[in-house]
Structure formats: structure tokens, C-alpha cells
N, C-alpha and C positions, 0 to 999 in steps of 0.2 A: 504494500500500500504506500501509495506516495504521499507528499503531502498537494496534492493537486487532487488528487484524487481524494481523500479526506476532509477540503477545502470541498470540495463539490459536492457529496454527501450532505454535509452540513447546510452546505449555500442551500440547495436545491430543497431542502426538507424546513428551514430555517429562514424567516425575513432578517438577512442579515446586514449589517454598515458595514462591518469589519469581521473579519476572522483572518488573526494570526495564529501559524504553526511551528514548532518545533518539534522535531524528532528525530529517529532512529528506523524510521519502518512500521517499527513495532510498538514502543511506547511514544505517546506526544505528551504536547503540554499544548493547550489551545487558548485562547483571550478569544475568543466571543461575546460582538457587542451586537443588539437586536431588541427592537420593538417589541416582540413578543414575550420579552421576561418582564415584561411591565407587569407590578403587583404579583411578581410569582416571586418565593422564596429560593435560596439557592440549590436544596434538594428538588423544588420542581423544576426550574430552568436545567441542572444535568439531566434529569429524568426526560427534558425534553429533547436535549441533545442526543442522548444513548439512545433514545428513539427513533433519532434520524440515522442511526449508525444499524439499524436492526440485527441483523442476525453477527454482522462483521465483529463483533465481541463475544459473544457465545461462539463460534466457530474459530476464532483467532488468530482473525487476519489484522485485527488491530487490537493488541495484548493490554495495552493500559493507556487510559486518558483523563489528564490531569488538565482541568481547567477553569478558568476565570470567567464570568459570566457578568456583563453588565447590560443595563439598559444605554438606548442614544445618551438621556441625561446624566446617568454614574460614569461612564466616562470620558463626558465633556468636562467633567468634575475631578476627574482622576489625571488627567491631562495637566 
């Protein structure tokens, strides 16, 4: 898995501004920022990311993902 591939995943399942990657293939680290985590806490915003990942984590094409979730406004603020 690239991270292009990972990056589209996300995009395409995800209204996103930003999504930055880092990784190995196999573990990332993601900063995802998006509309959609408006009024959602930080376990439902990954819960909605792994969900755009479907099966690619039970199967083990992409081993661990570690990431930062913000809405447009946390980080314009984070900035």
C-alpha cells in the first residue's frame, strides 16, 4: 500500500481539506482534517476513518494507523 493509495481511500470515502501521510507501507501516521468530524468525538472520527479503510486492516494490507483528526476550524487553530 502506498501512500497514494491510502491518501485515496480516505479522500474518496472522506470530505477531506487535507490528509497528510507518513509511513513504511505498512504502519502510517495520518493528520486528517475534514468537515465531517464536526461534533464527532475523537473515537468516532477514527471509527470513521477505519471505515473508509474497510477490510484493508483486518486483512493486513495496512498493519497500523496512527492519527490526528481535526475539523477545517481545529486546524486553522493548530496552525
Amino acid at each position: 500500500m502506498t501512500a497514494e493509495d491510502l491518501k485515496s481511500l480516505i479522500g474518496t470515502a472522506l470530505a477531506c481539506e487535507h490528509i497528510e501521510l507518513e509511513g513504511d507501507g505498512r504502519h502510517w501516521f495520518a493528520t486528517i482534517v475534514s468537515p465531517e468530524f464536526e461534533g464527532k468525538r475523537a473515537i468516532q472520527r477514527h471509527q470513521r476513518v477505519y471505515a473508509a479503510l474497510g477490510t484493508r486492516l483486518q486483512n493486513d494490507e495496512v498493519h497500523a494507523l496512527s492519527m490526528r483528526t481535526f475539523t477545517p476550524a481545529e486546524w486553522a487553530a493548530e496552525k
